[in-house]
C-alpha positions as CSV (number, residue, x, y, z in Angstrom):
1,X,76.1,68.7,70.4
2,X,77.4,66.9,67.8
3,X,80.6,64.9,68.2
4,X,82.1,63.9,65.0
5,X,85.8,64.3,64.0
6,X,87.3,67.6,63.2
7,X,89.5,68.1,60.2
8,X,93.2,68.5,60.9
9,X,94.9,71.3,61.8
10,X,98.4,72.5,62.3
11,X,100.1,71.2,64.9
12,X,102.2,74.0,65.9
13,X,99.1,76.3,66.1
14,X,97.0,73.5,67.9
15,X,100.0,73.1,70.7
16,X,100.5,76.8,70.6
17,X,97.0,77.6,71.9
18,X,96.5,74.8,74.7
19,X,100.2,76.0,76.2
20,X,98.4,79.7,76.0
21,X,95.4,77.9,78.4
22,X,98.3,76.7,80.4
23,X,100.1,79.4,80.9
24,X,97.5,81.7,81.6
25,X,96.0,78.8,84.1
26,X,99.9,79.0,86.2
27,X,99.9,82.3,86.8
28,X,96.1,82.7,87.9
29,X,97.5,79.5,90.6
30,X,100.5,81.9,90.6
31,X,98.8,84.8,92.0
32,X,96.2,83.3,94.1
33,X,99.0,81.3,96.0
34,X,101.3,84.6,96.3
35,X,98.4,87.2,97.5
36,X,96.1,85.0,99.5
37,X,98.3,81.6,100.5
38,X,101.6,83.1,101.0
39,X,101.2,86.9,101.9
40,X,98.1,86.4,104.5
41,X,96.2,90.0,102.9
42,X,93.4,90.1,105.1
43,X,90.4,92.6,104.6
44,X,89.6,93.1,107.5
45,X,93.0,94.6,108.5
46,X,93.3,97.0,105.0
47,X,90.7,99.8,106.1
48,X,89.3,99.4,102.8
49,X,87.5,96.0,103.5
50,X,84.3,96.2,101.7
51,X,86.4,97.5,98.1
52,X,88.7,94.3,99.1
53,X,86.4,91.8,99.7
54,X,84.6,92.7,96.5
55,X,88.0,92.1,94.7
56,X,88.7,89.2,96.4
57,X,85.0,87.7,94.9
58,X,85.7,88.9,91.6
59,X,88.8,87.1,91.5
60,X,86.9,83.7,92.4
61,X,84.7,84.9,89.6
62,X,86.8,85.5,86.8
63,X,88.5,81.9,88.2
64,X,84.8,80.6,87.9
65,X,84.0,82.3,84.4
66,X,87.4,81.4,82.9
67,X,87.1,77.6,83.2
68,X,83.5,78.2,82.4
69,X,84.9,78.7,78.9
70,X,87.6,76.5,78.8
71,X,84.8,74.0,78.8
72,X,83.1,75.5,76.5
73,X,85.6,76.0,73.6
74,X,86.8,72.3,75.1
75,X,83.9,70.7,74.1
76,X,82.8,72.9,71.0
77,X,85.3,71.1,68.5
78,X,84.2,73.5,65.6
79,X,84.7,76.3,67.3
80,X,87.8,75.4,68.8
81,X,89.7,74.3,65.4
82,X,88.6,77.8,64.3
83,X,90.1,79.7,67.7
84,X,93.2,77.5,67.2
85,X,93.7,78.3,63.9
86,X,92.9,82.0,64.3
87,X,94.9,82.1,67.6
88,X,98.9,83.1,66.0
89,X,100.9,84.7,68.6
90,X,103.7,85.6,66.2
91,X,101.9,88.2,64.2
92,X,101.9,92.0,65.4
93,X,98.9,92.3,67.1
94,X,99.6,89.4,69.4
95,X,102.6,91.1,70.1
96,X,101.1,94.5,71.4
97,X,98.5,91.9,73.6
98,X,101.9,90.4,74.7
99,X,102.7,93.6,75.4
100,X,99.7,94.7,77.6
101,X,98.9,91.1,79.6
102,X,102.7,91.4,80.8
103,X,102.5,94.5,81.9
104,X,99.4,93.9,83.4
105,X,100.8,91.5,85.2
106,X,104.3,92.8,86.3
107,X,101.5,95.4,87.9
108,X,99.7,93.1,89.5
109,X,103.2,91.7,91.1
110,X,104.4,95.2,92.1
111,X,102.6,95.3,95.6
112,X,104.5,92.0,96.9
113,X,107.3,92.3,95.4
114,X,107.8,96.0,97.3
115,X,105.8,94.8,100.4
116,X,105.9,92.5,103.4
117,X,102.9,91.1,104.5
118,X,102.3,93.4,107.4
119,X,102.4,96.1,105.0
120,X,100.1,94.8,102.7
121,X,97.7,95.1,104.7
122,X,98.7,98.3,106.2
123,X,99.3,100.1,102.2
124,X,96.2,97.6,100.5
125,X,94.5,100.9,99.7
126,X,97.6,102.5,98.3
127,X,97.7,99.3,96.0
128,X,94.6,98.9,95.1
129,X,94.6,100.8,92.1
130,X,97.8,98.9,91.1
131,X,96.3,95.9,91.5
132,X,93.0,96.6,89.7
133,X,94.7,98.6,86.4
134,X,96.5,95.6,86.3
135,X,93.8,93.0,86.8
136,X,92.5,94.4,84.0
137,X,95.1,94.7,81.3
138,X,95.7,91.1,81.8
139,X,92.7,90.1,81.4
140,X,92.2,91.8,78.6
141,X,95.7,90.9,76.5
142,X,95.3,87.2,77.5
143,X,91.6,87.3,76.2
144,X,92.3,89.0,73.0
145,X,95.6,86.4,72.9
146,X,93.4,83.3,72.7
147,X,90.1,84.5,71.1
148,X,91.7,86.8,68.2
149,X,89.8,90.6,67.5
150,X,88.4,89.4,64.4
151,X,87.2,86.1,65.8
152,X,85.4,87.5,68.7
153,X,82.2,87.9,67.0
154,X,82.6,84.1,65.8
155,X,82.7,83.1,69.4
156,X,79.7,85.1,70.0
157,X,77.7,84.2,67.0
158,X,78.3,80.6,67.5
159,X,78.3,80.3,71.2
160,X,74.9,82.1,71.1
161,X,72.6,81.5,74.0
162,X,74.7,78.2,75.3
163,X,77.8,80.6,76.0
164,X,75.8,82.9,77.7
165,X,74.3,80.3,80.1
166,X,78.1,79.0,80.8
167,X,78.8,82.9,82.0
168,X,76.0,83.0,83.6
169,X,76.0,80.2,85.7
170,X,80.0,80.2,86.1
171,X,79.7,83.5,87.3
172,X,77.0,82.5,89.7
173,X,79.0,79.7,91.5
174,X,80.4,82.0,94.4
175,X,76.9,82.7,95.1
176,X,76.0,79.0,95.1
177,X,78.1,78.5,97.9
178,X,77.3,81.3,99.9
179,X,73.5,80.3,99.5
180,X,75.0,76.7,100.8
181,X,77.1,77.8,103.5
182,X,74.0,77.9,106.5
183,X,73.5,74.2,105.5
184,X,77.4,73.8,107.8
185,X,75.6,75.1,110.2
186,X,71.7,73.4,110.0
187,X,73.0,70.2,110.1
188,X,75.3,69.5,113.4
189,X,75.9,65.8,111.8
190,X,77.6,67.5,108.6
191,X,79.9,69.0,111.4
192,X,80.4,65.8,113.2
193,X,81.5,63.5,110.2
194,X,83.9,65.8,108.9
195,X,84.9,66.1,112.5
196,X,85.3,62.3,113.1
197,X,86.7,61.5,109.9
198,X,89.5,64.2,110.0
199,X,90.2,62.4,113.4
200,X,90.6,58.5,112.2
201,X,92.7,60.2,109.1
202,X,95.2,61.7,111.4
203,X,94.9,58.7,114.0
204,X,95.9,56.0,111.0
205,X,98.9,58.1,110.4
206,X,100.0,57.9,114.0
207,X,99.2,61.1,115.5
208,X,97.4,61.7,118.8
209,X,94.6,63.2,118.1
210,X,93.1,65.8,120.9
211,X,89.0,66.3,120.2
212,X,87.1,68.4,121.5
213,X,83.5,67.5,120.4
214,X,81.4,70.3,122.1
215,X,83.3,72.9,120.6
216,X,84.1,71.3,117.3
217,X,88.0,71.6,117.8
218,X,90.4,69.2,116.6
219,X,94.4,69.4,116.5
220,X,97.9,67.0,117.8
221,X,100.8,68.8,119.0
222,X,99.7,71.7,120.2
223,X,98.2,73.0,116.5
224,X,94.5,73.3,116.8
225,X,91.8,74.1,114.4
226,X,88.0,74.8,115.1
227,X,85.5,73.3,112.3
228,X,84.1,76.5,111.3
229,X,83.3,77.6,107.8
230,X,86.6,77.8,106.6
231,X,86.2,73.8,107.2
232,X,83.1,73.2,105.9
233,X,84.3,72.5,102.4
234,X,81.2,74.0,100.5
235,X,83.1,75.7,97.9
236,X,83.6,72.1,96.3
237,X,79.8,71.1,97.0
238,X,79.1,74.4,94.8
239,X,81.7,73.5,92.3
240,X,80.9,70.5,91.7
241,X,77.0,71.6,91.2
242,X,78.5,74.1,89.0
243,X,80.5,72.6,86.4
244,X,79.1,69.9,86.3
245,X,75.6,71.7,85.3
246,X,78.2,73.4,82.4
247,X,79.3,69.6,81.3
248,X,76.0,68.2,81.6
249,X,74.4,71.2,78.7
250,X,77.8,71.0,76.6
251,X,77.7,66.7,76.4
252,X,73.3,66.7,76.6
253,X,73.7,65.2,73.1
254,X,76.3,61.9,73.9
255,X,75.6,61.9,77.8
256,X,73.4,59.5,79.8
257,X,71.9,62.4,82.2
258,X,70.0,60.0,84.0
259,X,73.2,57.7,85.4
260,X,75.3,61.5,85.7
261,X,72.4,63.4,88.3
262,X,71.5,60.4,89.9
263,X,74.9,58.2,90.3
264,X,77.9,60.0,89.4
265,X,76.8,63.5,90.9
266,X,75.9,62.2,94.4
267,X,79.6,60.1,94.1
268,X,81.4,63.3,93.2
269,X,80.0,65.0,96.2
270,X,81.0,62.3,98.2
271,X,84.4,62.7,96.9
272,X,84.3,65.9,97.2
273,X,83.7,65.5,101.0
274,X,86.4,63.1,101.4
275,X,89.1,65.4,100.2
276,X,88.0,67.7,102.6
277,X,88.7,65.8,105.0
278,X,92.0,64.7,103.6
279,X,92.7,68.5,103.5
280,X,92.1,69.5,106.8
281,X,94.2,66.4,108.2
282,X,96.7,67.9,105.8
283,X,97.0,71.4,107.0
284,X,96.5,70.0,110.7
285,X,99.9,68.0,110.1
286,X,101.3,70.8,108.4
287,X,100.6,73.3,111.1
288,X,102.0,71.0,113.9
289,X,105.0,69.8,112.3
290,X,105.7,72.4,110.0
291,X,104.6,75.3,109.4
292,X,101.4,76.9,111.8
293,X,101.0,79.9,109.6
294,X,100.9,78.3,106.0
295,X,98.5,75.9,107.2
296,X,96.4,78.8,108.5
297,X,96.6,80.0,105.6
298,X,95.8,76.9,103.9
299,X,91.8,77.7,105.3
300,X,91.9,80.6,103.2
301,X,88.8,80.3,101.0
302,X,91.4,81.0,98.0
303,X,92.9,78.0,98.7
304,X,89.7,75.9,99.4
305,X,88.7,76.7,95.8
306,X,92.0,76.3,94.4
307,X,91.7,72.7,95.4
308,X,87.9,72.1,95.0
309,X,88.8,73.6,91.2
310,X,90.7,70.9,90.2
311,X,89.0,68.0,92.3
312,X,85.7,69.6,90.0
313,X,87.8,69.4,86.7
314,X,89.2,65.4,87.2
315,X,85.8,63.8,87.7
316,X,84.5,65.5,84.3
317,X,87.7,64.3,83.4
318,X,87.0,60.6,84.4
319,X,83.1,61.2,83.7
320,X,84.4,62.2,79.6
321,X,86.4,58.9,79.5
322,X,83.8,56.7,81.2
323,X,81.9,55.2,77.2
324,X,79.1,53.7,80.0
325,X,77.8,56.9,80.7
326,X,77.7,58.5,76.9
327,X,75.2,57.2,74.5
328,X,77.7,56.8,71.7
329,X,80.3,53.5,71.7
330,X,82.5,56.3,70.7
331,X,83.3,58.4,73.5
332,X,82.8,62.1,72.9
333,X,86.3,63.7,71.1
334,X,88.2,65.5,73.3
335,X,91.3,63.5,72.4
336,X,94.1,66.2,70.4
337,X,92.4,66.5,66.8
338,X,94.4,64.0,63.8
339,X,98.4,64.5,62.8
340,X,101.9,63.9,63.3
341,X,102.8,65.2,67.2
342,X,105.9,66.3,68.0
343,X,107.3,64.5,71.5
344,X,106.8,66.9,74.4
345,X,110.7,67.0,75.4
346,X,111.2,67.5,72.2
347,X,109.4,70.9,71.6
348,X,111.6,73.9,71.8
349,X,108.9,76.1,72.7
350,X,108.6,73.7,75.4
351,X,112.0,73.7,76.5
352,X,112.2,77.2,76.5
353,X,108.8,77.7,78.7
354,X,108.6,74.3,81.1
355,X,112.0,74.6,82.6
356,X,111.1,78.0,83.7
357,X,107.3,77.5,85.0
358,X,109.1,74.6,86.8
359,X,111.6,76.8,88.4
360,X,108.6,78.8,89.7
361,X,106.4,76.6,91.3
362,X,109.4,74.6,92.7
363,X,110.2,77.8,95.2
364,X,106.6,78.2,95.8
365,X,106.9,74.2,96.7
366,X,109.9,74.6,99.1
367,X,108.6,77.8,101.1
368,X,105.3,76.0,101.8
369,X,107.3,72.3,102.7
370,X,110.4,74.5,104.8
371,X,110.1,77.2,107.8
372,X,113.4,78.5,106.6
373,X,113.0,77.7,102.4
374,X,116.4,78.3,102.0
375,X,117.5,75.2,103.5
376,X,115.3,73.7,100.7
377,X,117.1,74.5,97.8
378,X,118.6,71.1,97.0
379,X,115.0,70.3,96.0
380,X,114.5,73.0,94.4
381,X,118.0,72.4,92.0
382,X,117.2,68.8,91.7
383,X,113.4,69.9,90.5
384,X,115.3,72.2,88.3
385,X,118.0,69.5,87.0
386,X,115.0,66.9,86.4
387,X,113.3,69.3,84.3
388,X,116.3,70.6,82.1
389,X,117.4,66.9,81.4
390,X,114.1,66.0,80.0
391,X,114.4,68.9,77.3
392,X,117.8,68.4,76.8
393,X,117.3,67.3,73.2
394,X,116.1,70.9,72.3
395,X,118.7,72.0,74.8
396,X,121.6,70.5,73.5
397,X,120.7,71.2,69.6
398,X,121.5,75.5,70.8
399,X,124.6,76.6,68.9
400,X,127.3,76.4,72.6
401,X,130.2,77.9,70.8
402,X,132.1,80.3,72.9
403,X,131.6,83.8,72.0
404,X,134.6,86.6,73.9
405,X,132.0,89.2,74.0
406,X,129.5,87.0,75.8
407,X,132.6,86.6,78.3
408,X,133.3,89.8,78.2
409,X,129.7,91.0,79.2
410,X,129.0,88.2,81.6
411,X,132.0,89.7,83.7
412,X,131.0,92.6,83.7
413,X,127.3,91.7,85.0
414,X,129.1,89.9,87.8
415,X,131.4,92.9,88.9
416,X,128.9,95.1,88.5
417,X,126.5,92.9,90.9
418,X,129.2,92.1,93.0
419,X,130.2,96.4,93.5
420,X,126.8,97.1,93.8
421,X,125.5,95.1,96.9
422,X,124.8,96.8,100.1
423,X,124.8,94.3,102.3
424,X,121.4,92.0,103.1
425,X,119.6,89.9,105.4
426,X,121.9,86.0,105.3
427,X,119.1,83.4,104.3
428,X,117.1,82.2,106.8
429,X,118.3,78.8,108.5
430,X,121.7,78.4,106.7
431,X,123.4,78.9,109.8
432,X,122.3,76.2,110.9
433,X,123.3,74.0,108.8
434,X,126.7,71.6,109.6
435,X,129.0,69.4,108.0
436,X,127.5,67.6,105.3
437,X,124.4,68.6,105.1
438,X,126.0,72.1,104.5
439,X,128.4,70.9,102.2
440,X,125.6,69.4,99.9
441,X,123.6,72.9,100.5
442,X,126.5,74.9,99.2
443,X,127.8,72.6,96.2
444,X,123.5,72.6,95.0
445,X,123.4,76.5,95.2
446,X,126.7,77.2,93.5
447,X,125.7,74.8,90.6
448,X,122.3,75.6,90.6
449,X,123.3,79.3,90.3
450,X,126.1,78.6,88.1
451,X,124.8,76.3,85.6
452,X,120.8,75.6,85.6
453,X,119.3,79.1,86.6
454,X,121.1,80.9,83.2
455,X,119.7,78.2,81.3
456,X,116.0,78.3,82.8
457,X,116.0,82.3,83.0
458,X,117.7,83.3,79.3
459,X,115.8,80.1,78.4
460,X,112.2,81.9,79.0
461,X,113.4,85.6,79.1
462,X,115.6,85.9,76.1
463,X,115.0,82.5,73.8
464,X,110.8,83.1,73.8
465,X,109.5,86.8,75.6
466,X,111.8,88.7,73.9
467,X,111.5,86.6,70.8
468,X,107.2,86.6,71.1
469,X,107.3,90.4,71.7
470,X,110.2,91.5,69.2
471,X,109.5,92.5,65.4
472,X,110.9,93.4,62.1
473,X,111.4,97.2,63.1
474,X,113.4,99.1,65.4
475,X,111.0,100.0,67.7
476,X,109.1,96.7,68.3
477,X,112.6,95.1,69.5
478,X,113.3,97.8,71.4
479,X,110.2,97.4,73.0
480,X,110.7,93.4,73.7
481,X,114.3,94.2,75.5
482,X,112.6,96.9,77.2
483,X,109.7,94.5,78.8
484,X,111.5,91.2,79.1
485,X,114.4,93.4,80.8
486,X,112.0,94.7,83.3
487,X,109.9,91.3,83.5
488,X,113.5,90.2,84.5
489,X,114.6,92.9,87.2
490,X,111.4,92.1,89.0
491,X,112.1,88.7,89.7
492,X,115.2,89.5,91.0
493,X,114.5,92.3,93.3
494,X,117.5,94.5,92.7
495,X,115.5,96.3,89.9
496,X,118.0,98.5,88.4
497,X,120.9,96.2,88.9
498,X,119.0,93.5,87.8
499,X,117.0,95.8,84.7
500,X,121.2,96.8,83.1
501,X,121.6,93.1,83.5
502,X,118.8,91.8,81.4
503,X,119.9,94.8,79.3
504,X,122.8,93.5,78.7
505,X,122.0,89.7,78.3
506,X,119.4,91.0,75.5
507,X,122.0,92.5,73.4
508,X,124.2,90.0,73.4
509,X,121.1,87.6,72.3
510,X,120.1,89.7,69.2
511,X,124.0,90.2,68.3
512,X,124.1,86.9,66.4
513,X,120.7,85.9,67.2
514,X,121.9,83.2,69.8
515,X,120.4,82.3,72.7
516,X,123.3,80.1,73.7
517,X,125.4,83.3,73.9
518,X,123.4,85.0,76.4
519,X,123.0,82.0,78.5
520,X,126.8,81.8,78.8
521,X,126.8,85.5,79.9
522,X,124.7,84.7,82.6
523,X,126.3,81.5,83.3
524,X,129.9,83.6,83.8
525,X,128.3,86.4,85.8
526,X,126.5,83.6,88.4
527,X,129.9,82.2,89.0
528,X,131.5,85.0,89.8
529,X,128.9,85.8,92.1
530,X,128.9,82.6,93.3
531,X,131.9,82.1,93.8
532,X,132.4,85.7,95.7
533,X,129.9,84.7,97.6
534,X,131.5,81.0,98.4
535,X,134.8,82.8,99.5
536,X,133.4,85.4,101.8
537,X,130.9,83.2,103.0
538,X,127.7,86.3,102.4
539,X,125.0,84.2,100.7
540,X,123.0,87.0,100.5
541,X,125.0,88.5,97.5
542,X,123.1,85.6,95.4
């Protein structure tokens, strides 16, 4: 393909449609880490597992097929100036996709969110259909978010027969690796190096490593793991294979084929080995000193490709930078197209968003690095305080002035949550905690609650949802409280508790059209709790 300099665009649309890819990329990691890292759903135990193994492929698939064309449109400049362009989420029918990818996904969250894991796997057929009708209108809004209505016959006029053989072979990547999984077991010495060098990587780092050559079992301090398939580390061989087949018939034009196949493929598989064996030295040190079920579940095949993904995408990274291995001086232009670029901390769309994906992943982070994650929260605050101070210019430039009916309403939010509670479980390993290490745990989670999680949550909830998805009329605000209220109670758990209170902090938003209003609501109704919660000593009310 060619590669000559695109014309410039606008910025804001440009910026708008790569934080789309972004976005849409978190919550896929999102909801592979929840269902298959975190909740342990196993098919075997759902009496359904032939209908749940199949979803669990096409998951892996549409994970397969969507970076499939991400590379495509990545590396088709023409066409992607023309998706960026066409791709305005303010206008009304990006709304209603809004509309139906979020409730898609609030869908697809339902089942955890109502479930332990033991009864996921007990009620997986009850939630099957739950989780497919929401597969699906995800899928579908954030498709028809990034490639427009009337631009989707562009995409398949100019992509032609080249985005068909992306599909095709993205799609076909799961069945790469199943067609390379007996080579694990042909060849014992494949066994044996991984073996070994998991071994020297865990005996550098000072552990004593027990081996068990015959029957392939490694482990230190009582946590063990067998080298089966869930070892073998295949899913990157196929990966690798796979994308980089994509990248090779995207960049045929610029790229030296003959150096990629014969020098840089054979390295990446290398490499590819390597961090499987950094991987299972990783979950072998997790599951001894930490955590034996996370690192169990840290075999999953979910997670093997999670990681074998992005290993995949950072040497076509390095490969796209490398001007030795391109026929041009010029290295093929995947650098942002020509104009001015606002700062990233300066962005308010930014400011609104990051903080809150941030927030996110940090709990994610603490219950895989924490038995009890509670006891992690200082991490989490200080992840949350890090983030916050970087946009602080956007932040800061939010009209603060004190508003009595915000006051009024945040108190009301905070009695109301406060009358409400019926008691819970206390959070797990707080107990335990003495002098100052409890003092610092108490002093992070009343700030944290008091002062950065109104900013983070009306930051994302109120100052862009219920912005994206609200309208000129009547009805299409309505409709924005509605979902961004009920995006809101199921984070929180306490649905209808939590559902009056994103009620409530939406009004007081559109009232004079301030977000810093809604985020001193919340700020005064966290306190109270807090602080209800610091004299009686029940952290459970927070």
């Amino acid at each position: 393909m060619g590669c000559g300099r695109v014309t410039r665009i606008d910025p804001a649309l440009r910026h708008q449609f790569y934080k789309l890819m972004v976005l849409f990329a978190l919550e896929m990691l999102a909801i592979v880490l929840i269902f298959q890292v975190f909740s342990s759903v196993e098919c075997r135990l759902t009496g359904i597992e032939t209908a749940c193994r199949a979803l669990r492929s096409a998951t892996i698939r549409i994970l397969c097929v969507g970076i499939g064309l991400g590379l495509f449109i990545w590396f088709r400049p023409n066409l992607r100036r023309r998706l960026v362009t066409a791709a305005d989420t303010a206008n009304g029918e990006a709304r209603r996709w809004w509309a139906v990818h979020l409730i898609g996904l609030g869908l697809i969250f339902v089942p955890w969110l109502r479930a332990d894991s033991a009864s996921l796997n007990a009620d997986f057929q009850a939630h099957l259909v739950t989780l497919l009708a929401g597969a699906v209108l995800a899928a579908i809004g954030a498709l028809f978010l990034l490639v427009p209505r009337r631009e989707m016959s562009t995409l398949l006029r100019d992509g032609g027969g080249g985005l068909a053989l992306v599909v095709l072979v993205a799609a076909l990547i799961p069945d790469l690796a199943d067609a390379l999984a007996p080579l694990w077991w042909a060849f014992r010495g494949l066994i044996l190096v991984t073996f070994y060098g998991v071994a020297v990587v865990l005996a550098v780092l000072g552990f004593h490593v027990v081996l068990s050559p015959e029957t392939a079992t490694i482990g230190t301090e009582g946590f063990f793991v067998e080298m089966a398939g869930s070892c073998s580390g295949i899913e990157g061989f196929a990966l690798t294979a796979g994308f980089f087949a994509i990248y090779s018939v995207l960049m045929r034009d610029t790229l030296r084929l003959g150096r990629f196949w014969l020098i840089v493929f054979p390295l990446a598989l290398l490499v590819s080995w390597l961090f499987n064996v950094l991987r299972i030295a990783v979950l072998i040190m997790i599951g001894a000193r930490i955590s034996p079920e996370l690192a169990v579940n840290g075999f999953h095949s979910f997670a093997g490709w999670l990681f074998f993904t992005v290993l995949a995408l950072g040497v076509i990274w390095v490969v796209q930078a490398r001007p030795a291995l391109h026929r041009e001086a010029e290295v093929a232009e995947v650098a942002p197209e020509s104009g001015a670029r606002m700062p990233f901390r300066e962005d308010p769309a930014a400011a609104l968003i990051a903080p809150f994906i941030v927030f996110m992943l940090s709990g994610l982070l603490v219950q895989s690095l924490w038995q009890a994650p509670a006891q992690g929260y200082p991490l989490q605050a200080a992840l949350m305080a890090a983030v916050l101070w970087l946009f602080r210019k956007p932040l800061l430039a939010l009209d603060w002035r004190l508003d009595p009916v915000a006051l009024l309403g945040g108190a009301v939010v905070g009695v109301g949550w406060i009358l409400s509670f019926r008691g819970g479980p206390a959070p797990e390993g707080v107990s335990q905690l003495t002098g100052a290490a409890l003092t610092g745990w108490v002093l992070c989670r009343v700030l944290g609650t008091t002062l950065l999680v109104p900013v983070i949550e009306e930051g994302f909830f109120r100052g862009y949802l219920l912005q994206l998805l609200g309208g000129r009329s009547a009805w299409q605000t309505a409709l924005a409280v509605g979902v961004t209220s009920l995006a809101f109670a199921l984070l929180h758990g306490r649905v209808i508790e939590a559902g009056l209170a994103g009620l409530i902090f939406a009004g007081i938003a559109l009232r004079r059209g301030r977000l810093g209003d809604a985020i001193l609501a919340h700020a005064v109704a966290n306190g109270l709790i807090a602080l209800t919660a610091l004299l009686t000593g029940d952290w459970s009310l927070i």
